[in-house]
N, C-alpha and C positions, 0 to 999 in steps of 0.2 A: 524535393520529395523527402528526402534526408530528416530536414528539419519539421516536418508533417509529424511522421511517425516519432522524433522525440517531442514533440509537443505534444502527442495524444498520450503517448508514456507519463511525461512530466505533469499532465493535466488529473490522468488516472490515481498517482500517485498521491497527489496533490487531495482530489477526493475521499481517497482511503484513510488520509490523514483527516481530515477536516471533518470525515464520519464520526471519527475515535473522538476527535476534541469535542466534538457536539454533545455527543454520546454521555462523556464525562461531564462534561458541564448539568447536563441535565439530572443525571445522579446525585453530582456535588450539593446543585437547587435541590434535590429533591433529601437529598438527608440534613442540609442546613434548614429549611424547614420542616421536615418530621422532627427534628433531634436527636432526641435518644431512642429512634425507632429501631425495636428489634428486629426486625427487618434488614436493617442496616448494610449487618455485616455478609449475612446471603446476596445482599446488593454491590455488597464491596466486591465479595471473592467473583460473581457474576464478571464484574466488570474488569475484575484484574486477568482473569480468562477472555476474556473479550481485547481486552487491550494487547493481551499475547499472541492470539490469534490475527490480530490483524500487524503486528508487528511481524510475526513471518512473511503474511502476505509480502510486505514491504520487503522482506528481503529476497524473498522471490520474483516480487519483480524486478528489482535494484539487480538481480544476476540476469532476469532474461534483458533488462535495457542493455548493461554493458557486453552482455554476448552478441545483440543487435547491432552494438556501436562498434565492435570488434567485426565484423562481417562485414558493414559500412565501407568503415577504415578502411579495407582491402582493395576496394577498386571492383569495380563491372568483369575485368577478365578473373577476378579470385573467386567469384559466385558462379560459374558457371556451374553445373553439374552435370554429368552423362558424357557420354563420348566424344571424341571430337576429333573433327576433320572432316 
């Protein structure tokens, strides 16, 4: 189960990454064939906001994964929560 939940992690990550590469790739084609479109640079700063934003994402989740794996770590009696006995 362990290894479940870091593989949907690993996979999501994995995603978010792969959107940004796409993302830029498609801009890159799209200003190596406009050229010198003036458009360009509104296309640039778009994407360099875009690549920020999902770069937090990334760090966001990169803390909730190892807060996960830190909880993990712990063992079945270190999750318990609420009273006991």
């Amino acid at each position: 189960m362990d290894f479940t939940f870091a593989g949907l992690v690993l996979v999501a990550i994995a995603a978010i990454a792969a959107s940004g590469a796409v993302k830029i790739a498609r801009i890159w084609a799209q200003g190596r064939a406009a050229g010198a479109d003036p458009g360009t640079a509104g296309r640039l700063q778009a994407l360099e906001e875009e690549v920020g934003a999902l770069r937090q994402e990334l760090r966001e989740t990169q803390e909730r994964v190892d807060f996960a794996e830190r909880v993990l770590a712990r063992g079945p009696e270190a999750r318990r929560v609420g009273p006991q006995g």
